[in-house]
C-alpha positions in Angstrom: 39.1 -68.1 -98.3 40.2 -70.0 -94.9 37.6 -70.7 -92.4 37.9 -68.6 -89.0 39.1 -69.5 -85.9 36.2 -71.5 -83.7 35.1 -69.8 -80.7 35.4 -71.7 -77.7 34.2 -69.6 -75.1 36.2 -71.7 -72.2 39.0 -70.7 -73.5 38.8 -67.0 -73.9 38.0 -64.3 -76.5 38.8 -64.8 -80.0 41.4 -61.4 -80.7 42.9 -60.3 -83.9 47.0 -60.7 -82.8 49.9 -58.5 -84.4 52.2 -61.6 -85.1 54.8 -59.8 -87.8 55.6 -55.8 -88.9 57.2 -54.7 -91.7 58.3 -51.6 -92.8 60.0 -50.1 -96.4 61.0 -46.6 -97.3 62.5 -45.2 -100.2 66.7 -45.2 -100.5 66.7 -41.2 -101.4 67.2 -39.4 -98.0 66.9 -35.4 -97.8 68.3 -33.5 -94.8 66.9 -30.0 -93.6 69.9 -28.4 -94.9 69.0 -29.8 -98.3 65.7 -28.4 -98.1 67.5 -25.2 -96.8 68.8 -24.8 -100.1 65.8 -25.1 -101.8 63.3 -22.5 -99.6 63.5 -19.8 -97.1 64.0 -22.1 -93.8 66.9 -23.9 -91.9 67.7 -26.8 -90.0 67.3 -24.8 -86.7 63.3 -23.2 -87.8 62.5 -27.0 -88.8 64.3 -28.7 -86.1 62.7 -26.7 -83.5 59.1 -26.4 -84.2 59.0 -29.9 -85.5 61.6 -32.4 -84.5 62.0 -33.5 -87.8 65.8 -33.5 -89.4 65.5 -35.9 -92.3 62.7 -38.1 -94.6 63.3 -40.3 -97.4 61.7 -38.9 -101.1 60.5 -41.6 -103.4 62.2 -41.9 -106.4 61.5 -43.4 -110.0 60.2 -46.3 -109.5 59.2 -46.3 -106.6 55.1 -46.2 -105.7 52.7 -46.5 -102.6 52.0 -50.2 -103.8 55.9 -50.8 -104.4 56.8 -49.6 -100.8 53.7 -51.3 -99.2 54.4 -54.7 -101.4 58.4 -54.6 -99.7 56.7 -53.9 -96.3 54.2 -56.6 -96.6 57.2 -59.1 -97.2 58.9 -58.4 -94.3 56.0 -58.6 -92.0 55.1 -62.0 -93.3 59.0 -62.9 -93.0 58.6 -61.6 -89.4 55.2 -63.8 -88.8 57.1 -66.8 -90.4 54.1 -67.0 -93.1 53.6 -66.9 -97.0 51.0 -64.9 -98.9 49.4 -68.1 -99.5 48.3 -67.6 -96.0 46.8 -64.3 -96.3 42.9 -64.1 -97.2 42.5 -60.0 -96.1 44.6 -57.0 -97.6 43.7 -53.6 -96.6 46.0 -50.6 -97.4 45.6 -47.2 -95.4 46.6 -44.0 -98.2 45.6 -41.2 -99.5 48.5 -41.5 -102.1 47.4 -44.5 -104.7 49.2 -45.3 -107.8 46.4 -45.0 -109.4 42.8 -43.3 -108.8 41.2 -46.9 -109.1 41.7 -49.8 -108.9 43.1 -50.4 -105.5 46.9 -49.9 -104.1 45.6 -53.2 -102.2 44.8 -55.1 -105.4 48.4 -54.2 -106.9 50.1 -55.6 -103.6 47.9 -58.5 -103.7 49.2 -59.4 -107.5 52.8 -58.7 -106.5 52.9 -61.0 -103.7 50.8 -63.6 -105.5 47.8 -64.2 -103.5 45.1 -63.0 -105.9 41.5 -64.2 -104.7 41.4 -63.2 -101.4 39.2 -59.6 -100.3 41.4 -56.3 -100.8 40.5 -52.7 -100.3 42.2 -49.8 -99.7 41.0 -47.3 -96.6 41.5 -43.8 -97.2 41.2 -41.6 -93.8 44.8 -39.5 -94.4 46.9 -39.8 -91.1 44.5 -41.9 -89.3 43.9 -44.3 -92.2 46.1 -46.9 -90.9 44.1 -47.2 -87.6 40.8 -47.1 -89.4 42.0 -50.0 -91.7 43.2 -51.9 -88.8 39.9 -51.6 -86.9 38.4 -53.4 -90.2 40.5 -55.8 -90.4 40.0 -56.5 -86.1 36.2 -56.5 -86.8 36.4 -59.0 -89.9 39.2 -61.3 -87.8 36.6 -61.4 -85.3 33.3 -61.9 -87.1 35.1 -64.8 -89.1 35.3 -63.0 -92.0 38.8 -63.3 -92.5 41.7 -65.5 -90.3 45.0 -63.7 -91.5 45.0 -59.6 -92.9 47.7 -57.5 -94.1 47.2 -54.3 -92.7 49.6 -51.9 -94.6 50.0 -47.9 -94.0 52.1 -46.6 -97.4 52.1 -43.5 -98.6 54.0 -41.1 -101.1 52.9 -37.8 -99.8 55.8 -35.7 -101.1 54.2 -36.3 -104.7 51.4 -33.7 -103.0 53.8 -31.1 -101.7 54.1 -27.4 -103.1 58.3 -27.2 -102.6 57.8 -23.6 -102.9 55.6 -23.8 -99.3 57.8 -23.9 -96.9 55.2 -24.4 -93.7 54.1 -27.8 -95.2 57.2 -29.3 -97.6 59.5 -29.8 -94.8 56.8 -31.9 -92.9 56.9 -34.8 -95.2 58.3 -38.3 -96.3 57.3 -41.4 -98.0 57.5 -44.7 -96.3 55.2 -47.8 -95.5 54.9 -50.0 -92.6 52.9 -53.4 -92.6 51.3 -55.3 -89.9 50.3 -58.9 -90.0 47.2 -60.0 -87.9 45.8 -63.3 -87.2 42.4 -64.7 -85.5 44.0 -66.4 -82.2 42.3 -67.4 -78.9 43.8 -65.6 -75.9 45.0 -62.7 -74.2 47.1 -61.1 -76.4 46.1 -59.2 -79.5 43.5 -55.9 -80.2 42.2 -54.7 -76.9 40.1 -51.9 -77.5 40.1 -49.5 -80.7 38.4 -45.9 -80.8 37.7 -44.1 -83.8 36.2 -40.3 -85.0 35.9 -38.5 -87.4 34.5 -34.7 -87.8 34.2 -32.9 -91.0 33.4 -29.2 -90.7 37.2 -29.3 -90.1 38.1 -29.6 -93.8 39.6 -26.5 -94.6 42.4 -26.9 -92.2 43.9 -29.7 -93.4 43.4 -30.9 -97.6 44.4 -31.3 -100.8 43.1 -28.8 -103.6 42.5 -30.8 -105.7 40.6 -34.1 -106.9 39.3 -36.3 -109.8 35.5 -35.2 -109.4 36.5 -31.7 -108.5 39.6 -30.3 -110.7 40.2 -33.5 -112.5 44.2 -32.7 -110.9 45.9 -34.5 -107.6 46.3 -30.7 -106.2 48.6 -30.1 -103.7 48.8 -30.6 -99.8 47.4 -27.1 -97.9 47.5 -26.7 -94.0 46.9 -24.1 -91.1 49.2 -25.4 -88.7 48.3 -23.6 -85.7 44.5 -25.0 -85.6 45.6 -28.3 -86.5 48.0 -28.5 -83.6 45.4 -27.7 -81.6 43.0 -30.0 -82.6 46.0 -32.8 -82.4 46.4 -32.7 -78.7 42.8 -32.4 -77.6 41.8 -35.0 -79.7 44.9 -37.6 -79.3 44.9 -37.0 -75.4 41.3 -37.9 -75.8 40.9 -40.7 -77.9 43.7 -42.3 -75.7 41.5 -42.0 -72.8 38.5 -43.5 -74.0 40.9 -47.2 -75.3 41.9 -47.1 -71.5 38.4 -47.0 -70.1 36.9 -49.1 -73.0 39.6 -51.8 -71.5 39.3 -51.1 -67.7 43.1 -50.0 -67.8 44.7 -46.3 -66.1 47.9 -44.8 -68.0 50.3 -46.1 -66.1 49.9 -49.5 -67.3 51.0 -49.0 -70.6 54.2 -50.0 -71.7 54.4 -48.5 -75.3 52.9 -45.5 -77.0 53.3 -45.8 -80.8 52.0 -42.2 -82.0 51.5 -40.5 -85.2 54.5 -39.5 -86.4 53.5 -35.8 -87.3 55.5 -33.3 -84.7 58.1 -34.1 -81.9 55.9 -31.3 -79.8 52.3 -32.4 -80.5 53.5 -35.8 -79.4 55.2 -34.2 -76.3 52.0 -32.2 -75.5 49.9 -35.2 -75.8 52.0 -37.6 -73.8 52.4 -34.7 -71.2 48.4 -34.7 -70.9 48.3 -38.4 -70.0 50.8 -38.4 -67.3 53.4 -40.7 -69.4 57.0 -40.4 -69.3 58.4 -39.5 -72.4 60.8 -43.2 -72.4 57.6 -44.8 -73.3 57.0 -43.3 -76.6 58.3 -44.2 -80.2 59.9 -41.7 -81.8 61.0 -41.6 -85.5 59.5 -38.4 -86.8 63.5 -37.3 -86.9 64.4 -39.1 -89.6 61.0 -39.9 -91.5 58.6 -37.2 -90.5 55.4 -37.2 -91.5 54.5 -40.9 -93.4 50.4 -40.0 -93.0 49.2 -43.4 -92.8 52.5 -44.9 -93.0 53.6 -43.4 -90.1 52.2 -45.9 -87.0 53.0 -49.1 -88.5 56.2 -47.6 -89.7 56.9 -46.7 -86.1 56.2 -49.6 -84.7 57.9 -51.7 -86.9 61.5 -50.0 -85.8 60.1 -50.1 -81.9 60.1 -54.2 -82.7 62.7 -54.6 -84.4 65.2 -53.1 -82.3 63.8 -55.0 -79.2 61.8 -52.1 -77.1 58.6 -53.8 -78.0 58.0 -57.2 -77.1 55.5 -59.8 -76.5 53.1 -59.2 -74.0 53.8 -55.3 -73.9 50.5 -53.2 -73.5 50.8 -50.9 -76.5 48.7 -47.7 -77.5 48.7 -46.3 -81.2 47.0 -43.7 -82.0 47.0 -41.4 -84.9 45.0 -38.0 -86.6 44.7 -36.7 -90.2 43.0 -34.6 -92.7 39.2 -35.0 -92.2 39.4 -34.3 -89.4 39.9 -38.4 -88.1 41.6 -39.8 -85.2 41.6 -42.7 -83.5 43.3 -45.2 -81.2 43.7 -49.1 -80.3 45.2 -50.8 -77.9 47.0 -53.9 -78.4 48.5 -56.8 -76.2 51.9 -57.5 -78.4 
C-alpha cells in the first residue's frame, strides 16, 4: 500500500479531495406507462407523488459489481489515474452479487488492483455516505492515499411487481467517486452521520440469510418514511453547516438522495434554498439506494453545473433508519 500524504501543518489541513466521478446504469429503460401495463397505477399517480417517469432495470448480465466495476472506470478516467493507483475500495449496497465475499473484492479483481484493503458498507440509501465518511477518515489518518468510493445497487432484484406503492420507486444504477489525500482547501469539509433502529419496520427487506435463508423482498410505509425523510435530511444538513462555520446560503450545490422529487422539495424548502441549486435525476433513475448520490453527482459534473471550488452538500437516508450528510469543497 502507498504511504500517506505528510502533514505539513504550514500549509493547511490534509483533506480527502473528489478528483473523478463515474457513473454506469443498465441499457434496459422502463417508462411509467410500461409499468402501467403491468399493475394498477399510471404515469399521472407515479409522476405526481413521486417525480419519477423512468429507471433503468438490470438485465442478464449485468450485477452490482459489473455496474460499480464500469463506474469505477470512468471516475479513474475522470481523475486521469489507473487502478494501480488505488490502495482503498469501498462499495455502498445492500444488493451484492453474492452474500460473501465482497461486491468490493469482485471490482477490485476486475480492475486489476488486487492487494489493496476492500470492503463493502452496507447502510441501504445512506450507505454511500457512510462508505465515504470511511474512506475520508482512513485518507486522513494515513491509512490509505487514493479510495474508490462506489454506490451500486440492483434494487429491482428485491421488488414485489405485484406492489405497486414500492415497484415503481426503483432502478439500478452505480456512481463512483475517486478521492485522494491532498493538502488544501478543497476536499471533505464536514460529514454527519445517524443512525436509529427502532425504525425497522418501516422500511426492510423480509427476508435474509440468517433469518429465512431467502433475499425477501423490499416492504415500505410510505407515509412514515416521508416523514422521517424531511426531519431528518433538513437536520443533518444543518448540523455539516455549523460543524464547518457555514449558513445555507453559501452553498452552491445540493446533491440529495434521489428517492422523491417532493421529499427533496420539502427538504430544500426547510433550508431556505432555491430549488436551481439542487440535482435532480430521480426522473429518469429513481430510487438507485446507495447508488443514487454519487450517481447524481456524477451527471451534475459532467454536464458542467458542478465545478471546482463549488461548496457542495450530499446527503442521503435509507432503511435503518440512517442518514447522513458531508460537505465537500469540489
Amino acid at each position: 500500500m502507498t504511504g500517506a500524504v505528510p502533514l505539513d501543518p504550514a500549509r493547511g489541513k490534509l483533506r480527502a479531495v473528489i478528483k473523478g466521478t463515474g457513473s454506469a446504469l443498465p441499457k434496459r429503460i422502463v417508462t411509467n406507462a410500461e409499468l402501467a401495463a403491468q399493475v394498477d397505477t399510471s404515469d399521472e399517480w407515479i409522476t405526481e407523488r413521486t417525480g419519477i417517469k423512468a429507471r433503468h432495470v438490470a438485465g442478464e448480465g449485468e450485477t452490482t459489481a459489473t455496474l460499480g466495476t464500469e463506474a469505477a472506470r470512468q471516475a479513474l478516467d475522470a481523475a486521469g489515474m489507473t487502478a494501480a493507483d488505488i490502495d482503498l475500495i469501498i462499495v455502498a449496497t445492500c444488493t451484492p452479487d453474492q452474500t460473501f465475499p465482497a461486491a468490493a473484492t469482485i471490482v477490485q479483481n476486475a480492475l486489476g488492483c488486487n492487494g489493496g484493503v476492500a470492503f463493502d458498507v452496507a447502510a441501504v440509501c445512506s450507505g454511500f455516505l457512510y462508505a465515504f465518511s470511511v474512506a475520508e477518515s482512513m485518507i486522513r489518518a494515513g491509512s490509505a492515499k487514493n479510495a474508490l468510493v462506489i454506490g451500486s445497487e440492483t434494487m429491482t432484484r428485491l421488488l414485489d411487481w405485484e406492489d405497486r406503492g414500492t415497484c415503481v420507486l426503483f432502478g439500478d444504477g452505480a456512481g463512483a467517486v475517486v478521492l485522494c489525500g491532498e493538502i488544501g482547501e478543497r476536499g471533505v469539509l464536514a460529514t454527519k452521520l445517524h443512525a436509529d433502529g427502532q425504525h425497522n419496520q418501516l422500511l426492510y427487506v423480509d427476508g435474509g440469510p440468517s433469518t429465512t435463508g431467502t433475499v425477501g423482498k423490499l416492504r415500505m410505509q410510505g407515509r412514515e418514511v416521508f416523514r422521517h425523510a424531511v426531519t431528518n435530511l433538513s437536520s443533518v444538513m444543518y448540523e455539516v453547516l455549523d460543524d464547518a462555520g457555514l449558513q445555507a446560503d453559501a452553498i452552491d450545490w445540493v446533491v440529495p438522495h434521489q428517492a422523491n422529487k417532493r421529499i427533496i422539495d420539502a427538504t430544500v424548502k426547510k433550508l431556505g434554498l432555491a430549488a436551481e441549486r439542487v440535482i435532480l435525476t430521480v426522473d429518469q433513475h429513481a430510487n438507485t439506494s446507495a447508488a443514487s448520490v454519487p450517481l447524481a453527482l456524477d451527471v451534475a459534473v459532467r454536464d458542467g453545473r458542478i465545478k471546482s471550488g463549488d461548496l457542495v452538500v450530499l446527503e442521503a437516508m435509507g432503511g435503518g433508519f440512517t442518514w447522513g450528510a458531508s460537505l465537500v469543497r469540489m
